[in-house]
C-alpha positions in Angstrom: 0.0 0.0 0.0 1.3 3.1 -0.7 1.8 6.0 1.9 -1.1 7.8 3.1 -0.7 11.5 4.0 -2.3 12.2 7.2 -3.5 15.6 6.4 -5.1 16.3 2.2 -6.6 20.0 1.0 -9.3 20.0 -1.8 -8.9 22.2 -4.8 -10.7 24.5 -3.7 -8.7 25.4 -0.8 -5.6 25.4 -2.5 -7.3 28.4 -4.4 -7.9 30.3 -1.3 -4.2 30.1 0.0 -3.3 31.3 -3.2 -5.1 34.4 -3.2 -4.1 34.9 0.6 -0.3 34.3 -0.7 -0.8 37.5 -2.6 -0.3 39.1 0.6 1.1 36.9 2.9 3.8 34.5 0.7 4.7 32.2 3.8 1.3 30.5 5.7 1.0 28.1 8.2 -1.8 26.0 9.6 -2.8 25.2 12.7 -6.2 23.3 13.8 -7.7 24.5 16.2 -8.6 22.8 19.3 -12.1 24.6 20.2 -11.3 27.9 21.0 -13.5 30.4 18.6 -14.8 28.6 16.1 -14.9 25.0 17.3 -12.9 22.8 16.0 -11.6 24.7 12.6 -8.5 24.9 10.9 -6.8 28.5 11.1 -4.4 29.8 8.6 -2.2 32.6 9.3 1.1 34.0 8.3 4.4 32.1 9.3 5.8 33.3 12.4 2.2 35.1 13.7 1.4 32.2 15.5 3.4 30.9 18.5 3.9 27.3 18.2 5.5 25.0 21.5 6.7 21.3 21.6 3.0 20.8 22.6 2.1 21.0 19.0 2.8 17.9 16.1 3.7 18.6 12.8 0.8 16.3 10.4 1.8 17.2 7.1 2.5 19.6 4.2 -0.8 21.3 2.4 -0.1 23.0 -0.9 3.1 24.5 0.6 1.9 25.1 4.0 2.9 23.4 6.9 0.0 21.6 9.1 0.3 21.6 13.2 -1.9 20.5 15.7 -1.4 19.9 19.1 -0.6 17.0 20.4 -3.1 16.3 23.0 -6.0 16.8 20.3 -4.1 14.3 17.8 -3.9 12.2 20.5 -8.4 12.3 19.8 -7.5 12.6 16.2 -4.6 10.0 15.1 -7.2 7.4 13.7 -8.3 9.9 10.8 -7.4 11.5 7.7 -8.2 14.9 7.6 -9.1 17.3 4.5 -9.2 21.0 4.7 -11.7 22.4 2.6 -13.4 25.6 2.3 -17.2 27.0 3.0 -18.5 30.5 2.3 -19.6 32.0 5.7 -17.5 34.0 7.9 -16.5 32.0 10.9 -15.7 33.2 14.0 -11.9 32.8 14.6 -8.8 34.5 13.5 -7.8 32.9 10.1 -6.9 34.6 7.4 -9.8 33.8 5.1 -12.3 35.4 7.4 -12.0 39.2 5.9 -13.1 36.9 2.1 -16.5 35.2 3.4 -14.9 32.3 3.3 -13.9 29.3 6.2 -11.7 27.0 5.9 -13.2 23.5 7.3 -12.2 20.0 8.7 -13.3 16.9 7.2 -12.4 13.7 8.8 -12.2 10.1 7.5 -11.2 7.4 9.7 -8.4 5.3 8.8 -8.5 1.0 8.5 -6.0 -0.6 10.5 -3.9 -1.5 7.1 -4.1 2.7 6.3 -2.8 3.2 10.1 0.3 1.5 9.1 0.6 3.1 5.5 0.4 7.2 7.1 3.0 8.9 6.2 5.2 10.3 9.4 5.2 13.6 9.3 
């Protein structure tokens, strides 16, 4: 079986960090653990987010590195996640608030042959 990545982003998404790279060239994402806006990814600019040994590095999407922390993967490390976007502002922090637009979290759980195969990030 071929590795799986732990952490995908649909097209559409990608299309959204490209038009916040116009102003901010170097992202990062971070899912949030329920603070604001649930359980939603955030995207901001590198280095506007303070990040701690408490938070895991997933993944790579389109360019943009993926963290969580590690006592929510700890809820989370049986799944695949997908970051997606939704029109409708959210109520958080992320960069794609100002455009009507939210990025989302979609979650598939992962077989025990797929737990094997994810790719360590």
């Amino acid at each position: 079986m071929d590795k799986i990545k732990r952490v995908l982003i649909s097209e559409e998404a990608k299309a959204v960090v490209d038009k916040l790279r116009q102003q901010h060239p170097s992202l990062i994402f971070h899912q949030s653990g329920g603070c604001c806006d649930g359980s939603a990814p955030m995207c901001y600019s590198e280095g506007e987010f303070y990040l701690d040994d408490s938070d895991v590095l997933l993944g790579e999407i389109h360019g943009c590195p993926f963290y969580m922390s590690r006592d929510q993967f700890e809820y989370w490390k049986h799944t695949q996640l997908t970051i997606d976007v939704v029109e409708g502002r959210g109520a958080s922090f992320s960069l794609e608030i100002p455009l009507g637009l939210r990025f989302i979290t979609k979650s598939k759980l992962l077989s025990a042959e797929e737990l094997v195969a994810v790719e360590k990030a």
